[in-house]
Every structure is written in structure tokens, then in C-alpha cells.
mmCIF file as gemmi writes it, N, C-alpha and C atoms, coordinates in Angstrom:
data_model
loop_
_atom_site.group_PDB
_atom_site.id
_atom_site.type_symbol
_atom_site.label_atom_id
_atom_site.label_alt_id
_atom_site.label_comp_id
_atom_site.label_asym_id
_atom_site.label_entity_id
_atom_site.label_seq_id
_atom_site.pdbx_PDB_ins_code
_atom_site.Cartn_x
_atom_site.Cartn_y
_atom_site.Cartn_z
_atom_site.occupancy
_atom_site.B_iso_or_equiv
_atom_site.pdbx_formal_charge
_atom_site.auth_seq_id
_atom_site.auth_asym_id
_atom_site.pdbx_PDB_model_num
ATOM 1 N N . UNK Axp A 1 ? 13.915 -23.815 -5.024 1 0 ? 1 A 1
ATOM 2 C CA . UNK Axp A 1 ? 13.529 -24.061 -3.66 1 0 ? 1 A 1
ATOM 3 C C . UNK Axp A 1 ? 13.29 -22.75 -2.919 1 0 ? 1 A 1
ATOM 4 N N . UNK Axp A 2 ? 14.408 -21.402 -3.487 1 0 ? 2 A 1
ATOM 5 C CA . UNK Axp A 2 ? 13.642 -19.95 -2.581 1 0 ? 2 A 1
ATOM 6 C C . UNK Axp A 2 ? 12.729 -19.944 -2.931 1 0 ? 2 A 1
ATOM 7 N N . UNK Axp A 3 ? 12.196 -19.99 -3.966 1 0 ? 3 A 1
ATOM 8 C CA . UNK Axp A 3 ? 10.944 -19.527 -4.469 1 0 ? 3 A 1
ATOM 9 C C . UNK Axp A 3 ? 9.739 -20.051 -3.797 1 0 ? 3 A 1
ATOM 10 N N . UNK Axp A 4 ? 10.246 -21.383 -3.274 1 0 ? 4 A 1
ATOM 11 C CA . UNK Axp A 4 ? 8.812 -22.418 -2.509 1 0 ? 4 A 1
ATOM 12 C C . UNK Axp A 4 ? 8.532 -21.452 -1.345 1 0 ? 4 A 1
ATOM 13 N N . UNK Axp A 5 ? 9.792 -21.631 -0.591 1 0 ? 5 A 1
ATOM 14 C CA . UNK Axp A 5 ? 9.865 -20.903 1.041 1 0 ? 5 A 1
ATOM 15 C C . UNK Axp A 5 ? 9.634 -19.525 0.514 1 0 ? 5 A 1
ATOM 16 N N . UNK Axp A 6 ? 9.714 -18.495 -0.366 1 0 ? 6 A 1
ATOM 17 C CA . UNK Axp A 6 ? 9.542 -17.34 -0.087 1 0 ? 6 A 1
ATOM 18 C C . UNK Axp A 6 ? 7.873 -17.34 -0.118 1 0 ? 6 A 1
ATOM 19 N N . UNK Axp A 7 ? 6.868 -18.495 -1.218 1 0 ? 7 A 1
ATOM 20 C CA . UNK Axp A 7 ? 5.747 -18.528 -1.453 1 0 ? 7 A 1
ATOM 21 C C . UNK Axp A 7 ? 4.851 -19.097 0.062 1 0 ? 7 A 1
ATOM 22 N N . UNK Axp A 8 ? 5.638 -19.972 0.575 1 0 ? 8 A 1
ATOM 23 C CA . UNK Axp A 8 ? 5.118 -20.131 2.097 1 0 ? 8 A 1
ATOM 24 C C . UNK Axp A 8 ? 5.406 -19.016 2.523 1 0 ? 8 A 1
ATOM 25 N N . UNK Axp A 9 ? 6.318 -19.008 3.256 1 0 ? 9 A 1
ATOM 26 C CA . UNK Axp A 9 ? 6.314 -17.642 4.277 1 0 ? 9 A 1
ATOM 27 C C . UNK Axp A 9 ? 5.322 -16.245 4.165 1 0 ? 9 A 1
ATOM 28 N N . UNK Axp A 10 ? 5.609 -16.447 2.357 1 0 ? 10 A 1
ATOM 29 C CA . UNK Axp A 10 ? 4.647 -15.067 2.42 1 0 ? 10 A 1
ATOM 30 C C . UNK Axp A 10 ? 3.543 -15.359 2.612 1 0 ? 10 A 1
ATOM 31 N N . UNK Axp A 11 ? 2.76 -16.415 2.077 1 0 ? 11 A 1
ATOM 32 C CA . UNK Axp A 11 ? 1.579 -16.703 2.539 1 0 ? 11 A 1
ATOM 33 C C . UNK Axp A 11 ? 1.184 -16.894 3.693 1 0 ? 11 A 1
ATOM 34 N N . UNK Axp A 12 ? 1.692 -17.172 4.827 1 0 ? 12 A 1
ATOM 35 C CA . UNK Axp A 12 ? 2.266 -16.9 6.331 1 0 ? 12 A 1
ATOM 36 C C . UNK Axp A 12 ? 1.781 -15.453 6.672 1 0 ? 12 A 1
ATOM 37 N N . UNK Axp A 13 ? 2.793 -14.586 6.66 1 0 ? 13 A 1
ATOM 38 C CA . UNK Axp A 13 ? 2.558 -13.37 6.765 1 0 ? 13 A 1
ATOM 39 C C . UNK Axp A 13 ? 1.798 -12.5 6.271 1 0 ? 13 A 1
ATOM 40 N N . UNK Axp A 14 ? 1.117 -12.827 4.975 1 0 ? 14 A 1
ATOM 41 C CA . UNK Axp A 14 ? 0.107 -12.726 4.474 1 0 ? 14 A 1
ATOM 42 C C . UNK Axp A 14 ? -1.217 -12.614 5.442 1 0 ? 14 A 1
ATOM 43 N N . UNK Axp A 15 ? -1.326 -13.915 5.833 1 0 ? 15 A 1
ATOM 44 C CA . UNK Axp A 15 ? -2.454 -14.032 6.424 1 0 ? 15 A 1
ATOM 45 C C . UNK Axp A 15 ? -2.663 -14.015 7.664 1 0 ? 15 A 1
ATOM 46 N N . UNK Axp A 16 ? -1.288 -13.827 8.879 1 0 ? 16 A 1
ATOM 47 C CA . UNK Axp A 16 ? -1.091 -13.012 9.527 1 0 ? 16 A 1
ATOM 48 C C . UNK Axp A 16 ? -1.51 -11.747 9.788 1 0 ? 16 A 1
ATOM 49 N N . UNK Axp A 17 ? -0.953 -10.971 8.436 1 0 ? 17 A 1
ATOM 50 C CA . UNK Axp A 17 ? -1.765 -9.404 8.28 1 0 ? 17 A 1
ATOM 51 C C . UNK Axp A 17 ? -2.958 -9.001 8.55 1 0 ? 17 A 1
ATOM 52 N N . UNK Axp A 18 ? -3.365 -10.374 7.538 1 0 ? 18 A 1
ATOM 53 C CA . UNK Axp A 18 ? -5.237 -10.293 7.632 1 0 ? 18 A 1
ATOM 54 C C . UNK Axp A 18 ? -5.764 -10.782 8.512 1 0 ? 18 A 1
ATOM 55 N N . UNK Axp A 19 ? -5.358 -11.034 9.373 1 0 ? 19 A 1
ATOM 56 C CA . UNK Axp A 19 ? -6 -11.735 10.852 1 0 ? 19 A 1
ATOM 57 C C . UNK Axp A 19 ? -5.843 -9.948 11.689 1 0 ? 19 A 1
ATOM 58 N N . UNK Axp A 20 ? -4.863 -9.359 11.872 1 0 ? 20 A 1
ATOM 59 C CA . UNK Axp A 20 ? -4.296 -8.57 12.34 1 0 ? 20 A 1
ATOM 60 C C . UNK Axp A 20 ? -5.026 -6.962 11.869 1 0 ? 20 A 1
ATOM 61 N N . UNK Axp A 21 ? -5.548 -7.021 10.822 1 0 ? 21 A 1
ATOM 62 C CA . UNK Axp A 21 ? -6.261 -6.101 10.126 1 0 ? 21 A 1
ATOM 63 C C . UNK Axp A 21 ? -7.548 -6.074 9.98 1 0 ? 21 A 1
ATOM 64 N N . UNK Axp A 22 ? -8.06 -7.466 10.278 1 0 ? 22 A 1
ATOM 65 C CA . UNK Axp A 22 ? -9.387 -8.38 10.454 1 0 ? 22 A 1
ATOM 66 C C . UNK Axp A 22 ? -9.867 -8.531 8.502 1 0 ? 22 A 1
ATOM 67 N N . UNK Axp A 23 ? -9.27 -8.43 7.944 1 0 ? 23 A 1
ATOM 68 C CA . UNK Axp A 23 ? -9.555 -8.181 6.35 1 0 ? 23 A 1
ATOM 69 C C . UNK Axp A 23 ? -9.4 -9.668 5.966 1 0 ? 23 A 1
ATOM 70 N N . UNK Axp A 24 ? -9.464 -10.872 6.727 1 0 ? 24 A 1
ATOM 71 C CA . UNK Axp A 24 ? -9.285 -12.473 6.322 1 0 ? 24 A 1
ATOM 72 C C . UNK Axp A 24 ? -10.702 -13.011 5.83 1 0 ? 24 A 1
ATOM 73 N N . UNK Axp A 25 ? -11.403 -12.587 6.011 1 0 ? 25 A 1
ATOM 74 C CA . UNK Axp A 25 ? -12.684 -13.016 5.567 1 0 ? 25 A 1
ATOM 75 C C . UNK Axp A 25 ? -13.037 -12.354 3.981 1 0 ? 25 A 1
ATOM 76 N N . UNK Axp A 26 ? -12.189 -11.676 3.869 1 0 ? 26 A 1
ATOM 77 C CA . UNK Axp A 26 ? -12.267 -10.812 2.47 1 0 ? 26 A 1
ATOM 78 C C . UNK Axp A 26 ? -11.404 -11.161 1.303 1 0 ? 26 A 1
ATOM 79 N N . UNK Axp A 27 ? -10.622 -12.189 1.869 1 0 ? 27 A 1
ATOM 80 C CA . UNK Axp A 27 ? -9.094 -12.464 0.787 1 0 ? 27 A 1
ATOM 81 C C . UNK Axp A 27 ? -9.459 -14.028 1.238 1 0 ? 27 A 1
ATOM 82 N N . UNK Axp A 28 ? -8.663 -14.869 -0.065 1 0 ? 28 A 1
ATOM 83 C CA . UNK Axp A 28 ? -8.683 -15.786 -0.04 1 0 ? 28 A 1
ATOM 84 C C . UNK Axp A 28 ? -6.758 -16.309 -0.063 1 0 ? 28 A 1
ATOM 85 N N . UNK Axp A 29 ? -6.729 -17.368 -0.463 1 0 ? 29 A 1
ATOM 86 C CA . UNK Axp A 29 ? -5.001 -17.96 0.226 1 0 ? 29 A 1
ATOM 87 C C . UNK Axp A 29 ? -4.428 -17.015 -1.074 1 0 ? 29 A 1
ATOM 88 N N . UNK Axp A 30 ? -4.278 -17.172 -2.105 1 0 ? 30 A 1
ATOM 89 C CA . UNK Axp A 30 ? -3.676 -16.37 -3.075 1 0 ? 30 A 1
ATOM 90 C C . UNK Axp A 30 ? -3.851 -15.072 -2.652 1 0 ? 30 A 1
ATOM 91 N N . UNK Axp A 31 ? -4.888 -14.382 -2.41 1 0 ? 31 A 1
ATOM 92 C CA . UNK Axp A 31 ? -4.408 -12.509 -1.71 1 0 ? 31 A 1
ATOM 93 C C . UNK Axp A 31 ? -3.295 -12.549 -0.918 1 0 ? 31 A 1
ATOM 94 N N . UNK Axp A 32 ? -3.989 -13.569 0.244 1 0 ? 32 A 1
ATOM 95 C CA . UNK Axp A 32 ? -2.792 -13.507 1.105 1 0 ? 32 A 1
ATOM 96 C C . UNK Axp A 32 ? -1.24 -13.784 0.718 1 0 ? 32 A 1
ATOM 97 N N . UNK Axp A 33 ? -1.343 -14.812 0.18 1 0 ? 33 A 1
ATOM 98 C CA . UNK Axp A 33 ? 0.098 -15.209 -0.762 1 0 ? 33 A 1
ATOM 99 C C . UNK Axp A 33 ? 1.032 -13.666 -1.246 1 0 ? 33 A 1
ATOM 100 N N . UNK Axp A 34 ? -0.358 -13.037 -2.246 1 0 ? 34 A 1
ATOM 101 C CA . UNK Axp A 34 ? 0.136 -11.514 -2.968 1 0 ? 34 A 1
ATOM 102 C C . UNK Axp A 34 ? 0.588 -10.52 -2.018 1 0 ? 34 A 1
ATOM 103 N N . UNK Axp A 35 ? -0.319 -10.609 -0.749 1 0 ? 35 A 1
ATOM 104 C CA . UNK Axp A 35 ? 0.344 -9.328 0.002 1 0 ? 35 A 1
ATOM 105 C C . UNK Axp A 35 ? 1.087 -9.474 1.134 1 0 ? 35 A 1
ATOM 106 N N . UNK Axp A 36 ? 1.37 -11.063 1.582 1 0 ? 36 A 1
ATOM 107 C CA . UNK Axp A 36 ? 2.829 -11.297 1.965 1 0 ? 36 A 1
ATOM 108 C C . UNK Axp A 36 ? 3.653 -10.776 1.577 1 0 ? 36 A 1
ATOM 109 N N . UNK Axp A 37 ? 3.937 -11.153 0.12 1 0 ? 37 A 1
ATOM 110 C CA . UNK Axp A 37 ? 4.98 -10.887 -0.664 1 0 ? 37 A 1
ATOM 111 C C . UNK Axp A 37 ? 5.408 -9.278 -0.677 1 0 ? 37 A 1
ATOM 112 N N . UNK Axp A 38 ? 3.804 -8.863 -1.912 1 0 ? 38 A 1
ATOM 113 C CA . UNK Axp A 38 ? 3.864 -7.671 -1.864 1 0 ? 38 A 1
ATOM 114 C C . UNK Axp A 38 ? 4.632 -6.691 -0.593 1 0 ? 38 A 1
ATOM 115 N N . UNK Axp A 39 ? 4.013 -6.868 0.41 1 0 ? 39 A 1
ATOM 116 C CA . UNK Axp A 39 ? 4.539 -6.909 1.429 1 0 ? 39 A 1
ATOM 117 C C . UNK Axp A 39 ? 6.07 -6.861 2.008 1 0 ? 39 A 1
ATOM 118 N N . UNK Axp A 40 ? 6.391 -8.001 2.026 1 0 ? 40 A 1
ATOM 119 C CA . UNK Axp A 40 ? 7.698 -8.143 2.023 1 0 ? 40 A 1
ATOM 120 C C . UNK Axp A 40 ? 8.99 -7.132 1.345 1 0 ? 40 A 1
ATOM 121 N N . UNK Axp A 41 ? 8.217 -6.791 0.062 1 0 ? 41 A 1
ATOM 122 C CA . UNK Axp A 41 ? 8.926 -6.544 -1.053 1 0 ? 41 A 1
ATOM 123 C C . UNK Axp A 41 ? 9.319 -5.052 -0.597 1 0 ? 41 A 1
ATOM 124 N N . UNK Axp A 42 ? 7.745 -4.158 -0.435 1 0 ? 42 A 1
ATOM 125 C CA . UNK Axp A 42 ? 7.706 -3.414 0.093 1 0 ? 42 A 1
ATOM 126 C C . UNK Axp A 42 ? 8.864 -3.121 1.438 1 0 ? 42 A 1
ATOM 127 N N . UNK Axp A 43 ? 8.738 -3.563 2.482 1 0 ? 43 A 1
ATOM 128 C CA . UNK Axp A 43 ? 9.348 -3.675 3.639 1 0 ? 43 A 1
ATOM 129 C C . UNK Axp A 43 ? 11.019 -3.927 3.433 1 0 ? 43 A 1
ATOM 130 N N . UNK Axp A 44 ? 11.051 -4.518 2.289 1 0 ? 44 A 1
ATOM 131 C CA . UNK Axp A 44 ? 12.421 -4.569 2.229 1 0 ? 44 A 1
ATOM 132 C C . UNK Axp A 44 ? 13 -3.76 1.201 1 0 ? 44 A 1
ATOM 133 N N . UNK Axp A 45 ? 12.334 -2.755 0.155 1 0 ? 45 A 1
ATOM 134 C CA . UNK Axp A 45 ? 13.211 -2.05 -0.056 1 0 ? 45 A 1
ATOM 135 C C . UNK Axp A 45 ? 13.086 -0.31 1.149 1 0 ? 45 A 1
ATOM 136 N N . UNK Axp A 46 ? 12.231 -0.479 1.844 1 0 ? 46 A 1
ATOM 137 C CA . UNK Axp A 46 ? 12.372 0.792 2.566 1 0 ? 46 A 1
ATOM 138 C C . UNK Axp A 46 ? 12.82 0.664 3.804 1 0 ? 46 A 1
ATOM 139 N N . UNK Axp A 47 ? 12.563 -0.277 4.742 1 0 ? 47 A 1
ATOM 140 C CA . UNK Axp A 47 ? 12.273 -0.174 6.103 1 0 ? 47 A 1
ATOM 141 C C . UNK Axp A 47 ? 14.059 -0.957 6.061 1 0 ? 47 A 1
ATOM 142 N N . UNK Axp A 48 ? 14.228 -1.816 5.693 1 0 ? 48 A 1
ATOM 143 C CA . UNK Axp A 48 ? 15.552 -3.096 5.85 1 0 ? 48 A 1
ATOM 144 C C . UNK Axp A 48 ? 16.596 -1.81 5.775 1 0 ? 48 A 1
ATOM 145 N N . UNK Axp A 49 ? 16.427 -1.555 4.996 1 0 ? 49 A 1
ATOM 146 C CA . UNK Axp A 49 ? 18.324 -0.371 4.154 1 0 ? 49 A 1
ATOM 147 C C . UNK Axp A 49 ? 18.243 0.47 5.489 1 0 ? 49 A 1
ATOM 148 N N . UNK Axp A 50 ? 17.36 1.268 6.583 1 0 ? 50 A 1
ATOM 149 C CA . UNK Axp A 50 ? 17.134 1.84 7.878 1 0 ? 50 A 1
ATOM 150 C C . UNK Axp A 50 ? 17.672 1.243 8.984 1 0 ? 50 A 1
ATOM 151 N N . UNK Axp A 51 ? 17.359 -0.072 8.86 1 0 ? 51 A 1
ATOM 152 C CA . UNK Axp A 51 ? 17.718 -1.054 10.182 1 0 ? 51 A 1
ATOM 153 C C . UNK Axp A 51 ? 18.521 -1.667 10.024 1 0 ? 51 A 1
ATOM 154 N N . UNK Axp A 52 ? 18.888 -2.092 8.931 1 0 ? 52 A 1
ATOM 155 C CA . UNK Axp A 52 ? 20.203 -3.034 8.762 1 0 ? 52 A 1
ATOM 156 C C . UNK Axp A 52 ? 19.65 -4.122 8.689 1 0 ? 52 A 1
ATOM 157 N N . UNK Axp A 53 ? 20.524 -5.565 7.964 1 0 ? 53 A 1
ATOM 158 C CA . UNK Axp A 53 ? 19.64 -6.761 7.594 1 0 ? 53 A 1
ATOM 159 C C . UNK Axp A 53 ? 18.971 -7.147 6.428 1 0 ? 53 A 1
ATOM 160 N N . UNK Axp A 54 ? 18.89 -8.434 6.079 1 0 ? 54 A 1
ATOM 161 C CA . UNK Axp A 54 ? 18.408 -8.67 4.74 1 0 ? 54 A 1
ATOM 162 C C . UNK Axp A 54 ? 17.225 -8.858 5.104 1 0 ? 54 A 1
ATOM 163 N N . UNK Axp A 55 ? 16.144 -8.289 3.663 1 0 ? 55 A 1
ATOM 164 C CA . UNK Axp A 55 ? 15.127 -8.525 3.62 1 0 ? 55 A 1
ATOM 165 C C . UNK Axp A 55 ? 14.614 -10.023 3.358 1 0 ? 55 A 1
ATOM 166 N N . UNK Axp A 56 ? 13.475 -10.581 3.617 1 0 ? 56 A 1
ATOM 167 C CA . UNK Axp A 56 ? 12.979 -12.069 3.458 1 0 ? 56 A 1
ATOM 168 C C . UNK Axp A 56 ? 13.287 -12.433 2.042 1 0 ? 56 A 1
ATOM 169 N N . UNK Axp A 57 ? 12.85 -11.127 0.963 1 0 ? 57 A 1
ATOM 170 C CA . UNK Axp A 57 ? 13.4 -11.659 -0.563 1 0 ? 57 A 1
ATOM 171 C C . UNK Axp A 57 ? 14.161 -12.429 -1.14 1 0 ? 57 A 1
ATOM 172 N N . UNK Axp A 58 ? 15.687 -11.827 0.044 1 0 ? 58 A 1
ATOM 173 C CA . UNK Axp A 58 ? 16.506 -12.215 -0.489 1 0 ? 58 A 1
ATOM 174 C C . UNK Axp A 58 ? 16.801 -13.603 0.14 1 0 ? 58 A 1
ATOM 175 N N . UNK Axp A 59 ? 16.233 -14.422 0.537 1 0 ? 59 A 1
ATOM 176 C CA . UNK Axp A 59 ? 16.104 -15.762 0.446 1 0 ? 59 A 1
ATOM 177 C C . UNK Axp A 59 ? 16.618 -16.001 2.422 1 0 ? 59 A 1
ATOM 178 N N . UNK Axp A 60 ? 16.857 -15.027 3.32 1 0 ? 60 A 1
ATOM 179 C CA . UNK Axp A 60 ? 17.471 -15.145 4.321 1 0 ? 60 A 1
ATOM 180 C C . UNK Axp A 60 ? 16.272 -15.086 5.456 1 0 ? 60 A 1
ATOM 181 N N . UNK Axp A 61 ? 15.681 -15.932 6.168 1 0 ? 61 A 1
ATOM 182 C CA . UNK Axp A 61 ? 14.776 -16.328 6.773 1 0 ? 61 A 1
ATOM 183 C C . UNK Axp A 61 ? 14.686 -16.268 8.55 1 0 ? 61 A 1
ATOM 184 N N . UNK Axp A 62 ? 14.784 -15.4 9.096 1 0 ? 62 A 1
ATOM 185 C CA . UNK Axp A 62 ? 14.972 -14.782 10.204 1 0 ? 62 A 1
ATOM 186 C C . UNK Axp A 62 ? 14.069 -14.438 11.037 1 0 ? 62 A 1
ATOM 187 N N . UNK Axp A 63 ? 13.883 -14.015 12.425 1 0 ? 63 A 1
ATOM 188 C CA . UNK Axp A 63 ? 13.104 -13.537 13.061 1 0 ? 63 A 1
ATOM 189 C C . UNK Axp A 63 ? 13.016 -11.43 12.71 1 0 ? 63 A 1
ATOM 190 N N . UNK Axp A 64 ? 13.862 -11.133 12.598 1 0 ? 64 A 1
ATOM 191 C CA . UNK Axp A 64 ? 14.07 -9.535 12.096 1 0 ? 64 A 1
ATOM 192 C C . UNK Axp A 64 ? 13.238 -9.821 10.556 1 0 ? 64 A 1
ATOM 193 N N . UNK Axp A 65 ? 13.552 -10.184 9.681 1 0 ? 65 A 1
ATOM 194 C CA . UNK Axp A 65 ? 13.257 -10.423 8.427 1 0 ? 65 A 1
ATOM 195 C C . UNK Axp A 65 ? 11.427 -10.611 8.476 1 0 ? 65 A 1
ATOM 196 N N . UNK Axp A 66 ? 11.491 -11.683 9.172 1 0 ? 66 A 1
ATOM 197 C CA . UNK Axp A 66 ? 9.921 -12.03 9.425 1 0 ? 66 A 1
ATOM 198 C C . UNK Axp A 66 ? 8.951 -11.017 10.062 1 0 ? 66 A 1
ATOM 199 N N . UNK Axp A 67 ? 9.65 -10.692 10.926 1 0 ? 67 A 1
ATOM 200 C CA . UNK Axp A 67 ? 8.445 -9.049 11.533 1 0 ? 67 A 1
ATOM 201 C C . UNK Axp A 67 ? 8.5 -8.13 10.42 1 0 ? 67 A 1
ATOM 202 N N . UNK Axp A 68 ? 10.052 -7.67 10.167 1 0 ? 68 A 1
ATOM 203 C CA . UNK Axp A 68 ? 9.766 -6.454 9.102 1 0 ? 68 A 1
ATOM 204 C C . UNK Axp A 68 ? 8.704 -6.704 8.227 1 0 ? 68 A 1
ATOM 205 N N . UNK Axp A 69 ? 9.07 -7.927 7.67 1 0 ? 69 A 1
ATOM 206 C CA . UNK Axp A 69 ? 8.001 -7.95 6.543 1 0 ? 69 A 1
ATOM 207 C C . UNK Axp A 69 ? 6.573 -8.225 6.902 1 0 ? 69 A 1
ATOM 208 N N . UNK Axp A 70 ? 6.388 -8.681 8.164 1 0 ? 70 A 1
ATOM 209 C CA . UNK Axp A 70 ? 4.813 -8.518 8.541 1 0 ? 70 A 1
ATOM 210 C C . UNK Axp A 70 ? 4.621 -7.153 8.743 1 0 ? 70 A 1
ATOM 211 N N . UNK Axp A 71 ? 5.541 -6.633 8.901 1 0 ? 71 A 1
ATOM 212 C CA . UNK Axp A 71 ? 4.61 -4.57 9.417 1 0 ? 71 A 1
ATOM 213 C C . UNK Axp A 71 ? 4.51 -4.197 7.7 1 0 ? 71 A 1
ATOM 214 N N . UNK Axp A 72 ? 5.925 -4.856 7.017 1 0 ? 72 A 1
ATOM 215 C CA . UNK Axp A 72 ? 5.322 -4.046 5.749 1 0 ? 72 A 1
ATOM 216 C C . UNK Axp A 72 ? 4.229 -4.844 4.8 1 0 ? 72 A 1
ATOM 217 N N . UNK Axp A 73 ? 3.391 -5.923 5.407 1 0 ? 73 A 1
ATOM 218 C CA . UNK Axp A 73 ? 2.215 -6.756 4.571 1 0 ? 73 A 1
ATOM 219 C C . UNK Axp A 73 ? 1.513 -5.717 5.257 1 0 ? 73 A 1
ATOM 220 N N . UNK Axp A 74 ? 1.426 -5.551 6.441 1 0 ? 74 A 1
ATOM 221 C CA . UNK Axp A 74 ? 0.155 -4.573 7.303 1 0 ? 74 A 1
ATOM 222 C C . UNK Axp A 74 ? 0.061 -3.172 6.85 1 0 ? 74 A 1
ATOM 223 N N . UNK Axp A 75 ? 1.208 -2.601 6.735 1 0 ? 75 A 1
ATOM 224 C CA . UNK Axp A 75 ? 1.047 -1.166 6.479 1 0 ? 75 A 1
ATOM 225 C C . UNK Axp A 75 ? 0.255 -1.131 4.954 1 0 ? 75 A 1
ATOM 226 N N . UNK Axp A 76 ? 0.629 -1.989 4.041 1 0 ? 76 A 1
ATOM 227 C CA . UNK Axp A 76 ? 0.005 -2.847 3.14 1 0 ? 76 A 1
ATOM 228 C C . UNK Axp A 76 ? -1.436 -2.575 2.998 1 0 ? 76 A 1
ATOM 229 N N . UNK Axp A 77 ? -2.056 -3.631 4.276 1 0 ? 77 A 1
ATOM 230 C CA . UNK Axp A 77 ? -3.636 -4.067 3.997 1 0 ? 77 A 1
ATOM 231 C C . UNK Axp A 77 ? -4.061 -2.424 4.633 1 0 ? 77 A 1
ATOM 232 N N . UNK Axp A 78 ? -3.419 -1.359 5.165 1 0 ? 78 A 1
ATOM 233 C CA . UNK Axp A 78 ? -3.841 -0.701 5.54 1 0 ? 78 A 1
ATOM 234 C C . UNK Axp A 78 ? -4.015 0.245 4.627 1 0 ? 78 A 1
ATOM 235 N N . UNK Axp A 79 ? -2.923 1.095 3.646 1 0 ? 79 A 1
ATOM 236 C CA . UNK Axp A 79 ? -3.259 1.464 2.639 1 0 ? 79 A 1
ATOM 237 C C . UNK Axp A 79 ? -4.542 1.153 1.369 1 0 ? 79 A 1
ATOM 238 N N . UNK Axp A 80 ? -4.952 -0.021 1.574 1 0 ? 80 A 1
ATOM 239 C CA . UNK Axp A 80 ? -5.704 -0.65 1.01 1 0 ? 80 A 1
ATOM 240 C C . UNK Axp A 80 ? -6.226 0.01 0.779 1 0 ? 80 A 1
ATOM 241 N N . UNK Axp A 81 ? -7.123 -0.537 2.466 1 0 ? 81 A 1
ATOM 242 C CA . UNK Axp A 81 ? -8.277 -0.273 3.247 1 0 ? 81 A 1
ATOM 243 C C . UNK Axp A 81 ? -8.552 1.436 3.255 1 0 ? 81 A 1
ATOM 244 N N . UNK Axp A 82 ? -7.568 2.053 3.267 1 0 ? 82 A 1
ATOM 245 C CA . UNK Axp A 82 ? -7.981 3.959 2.893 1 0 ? 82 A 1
ATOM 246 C C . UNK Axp A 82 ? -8.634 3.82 2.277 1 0 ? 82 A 1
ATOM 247 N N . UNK Axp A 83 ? -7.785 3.466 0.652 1 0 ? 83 A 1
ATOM 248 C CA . UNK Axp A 83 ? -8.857 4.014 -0.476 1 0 ? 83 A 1
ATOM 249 C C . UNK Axp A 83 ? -9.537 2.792 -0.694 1 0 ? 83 A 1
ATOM 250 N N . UNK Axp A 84 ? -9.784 1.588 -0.094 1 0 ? 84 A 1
ATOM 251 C CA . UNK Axp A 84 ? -10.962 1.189 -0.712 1 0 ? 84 A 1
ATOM 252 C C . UNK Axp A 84 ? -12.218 1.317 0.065 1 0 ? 84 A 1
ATOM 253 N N . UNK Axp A 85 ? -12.202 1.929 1.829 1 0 ? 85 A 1
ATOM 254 C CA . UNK Axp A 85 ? -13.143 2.191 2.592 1 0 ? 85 A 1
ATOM 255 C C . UNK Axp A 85 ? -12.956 3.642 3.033 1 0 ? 85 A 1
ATOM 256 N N . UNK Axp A 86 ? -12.095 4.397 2.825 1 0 ? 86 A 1
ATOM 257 C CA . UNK Axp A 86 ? -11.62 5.397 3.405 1 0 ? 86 A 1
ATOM 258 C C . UNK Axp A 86 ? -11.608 5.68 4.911 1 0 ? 86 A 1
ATOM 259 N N . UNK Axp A 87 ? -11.163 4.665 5.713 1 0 ? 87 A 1
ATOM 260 C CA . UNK Axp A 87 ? -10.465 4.711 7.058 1 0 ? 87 A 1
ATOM 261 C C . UNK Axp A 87 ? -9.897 3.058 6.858 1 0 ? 87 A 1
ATOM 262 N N . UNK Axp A 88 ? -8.882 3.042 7.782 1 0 ? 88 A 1
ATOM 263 C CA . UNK Axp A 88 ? -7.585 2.4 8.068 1 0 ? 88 A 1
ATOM 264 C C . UNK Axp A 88 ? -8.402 0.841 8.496 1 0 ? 88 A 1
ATOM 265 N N . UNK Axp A 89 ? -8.944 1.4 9.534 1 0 ? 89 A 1
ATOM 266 C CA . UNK Axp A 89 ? -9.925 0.408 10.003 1 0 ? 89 A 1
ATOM 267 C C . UNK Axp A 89 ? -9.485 -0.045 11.449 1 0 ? 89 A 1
């Protein structure tokens, strides 16, 4: 059952990102799905251990949890976007 809710949510924040980055017209529900997560994953091993709090990974579903891991899907589509356009956008 984490596994369902972590696959929603991320897909959530996922596509959040890409609304937020304007990169939604370029990804389909599975990108978004990947860089929720990705995302998430990201965000929670760097940014969480700084602030204190569990990351979304770990199955704990929060308002702290939920932003972190949307800045770290974004910082995400933004890295992308360097090297695959070379600006941020």
C-alpha cells in the first residue's frame, strides 16, 4: 500500500513540477511519476537530514514532506533543462 501512495503522490508532485517549470507538455504521466519520485528521493536524502523530518519515501505523508519534495522534483526538472537546453528556463 506505500508503494501505491508513494506512486500517487509522486505523480502529484511530479506534475506539479512540470506545470511550475512549464516542461508538462514535454512529459507524459510516467515522467512525471519518475521525477516526483526521483525527486523526492533526491530531496530527501539532502535537503530533509538539514531541516529535520522524514522524507515522503519513507512512507510519512505531510505538508513539510510534500513541499520538500516538490522543490527537490523542481530543482530536478531544472537541472534537466541545463543540459538538455542549456538555460534553466
Amino acid at each position: 500500500m506505500g508503494l501505491l501512495i508513494l506512486l500517487v503522490v509522486g505523480g502529484i508532485i511530479g506534475w506539479v513540477a512540470s506545470l511550475i517549470m512549464r516542461t508538462d507538455g514535454q512529459q507524459g504521466i510516467v515522467l512525471n511519476v519518475v521525477v516526483g519520485i526521483v525527486g523526492a528521493l533526491l530531496a530527501g536524502f539532502l535537503v530533509t537530514p538539514l531541516i529535520g523530518g522524514a522524507p515522503i519515501t519513507s512512507g510519512v505523508i505531510s505538508v513539510p514532506s510534500i513541499l520538500v519534495s516538490l522543490v527537490g522534483a523542481i530543482v530536478l526538472l531544472a537541472i534537466i533543462n541545463l543540459f538538455r537546453r542549456g538555460a534553466v528556463r
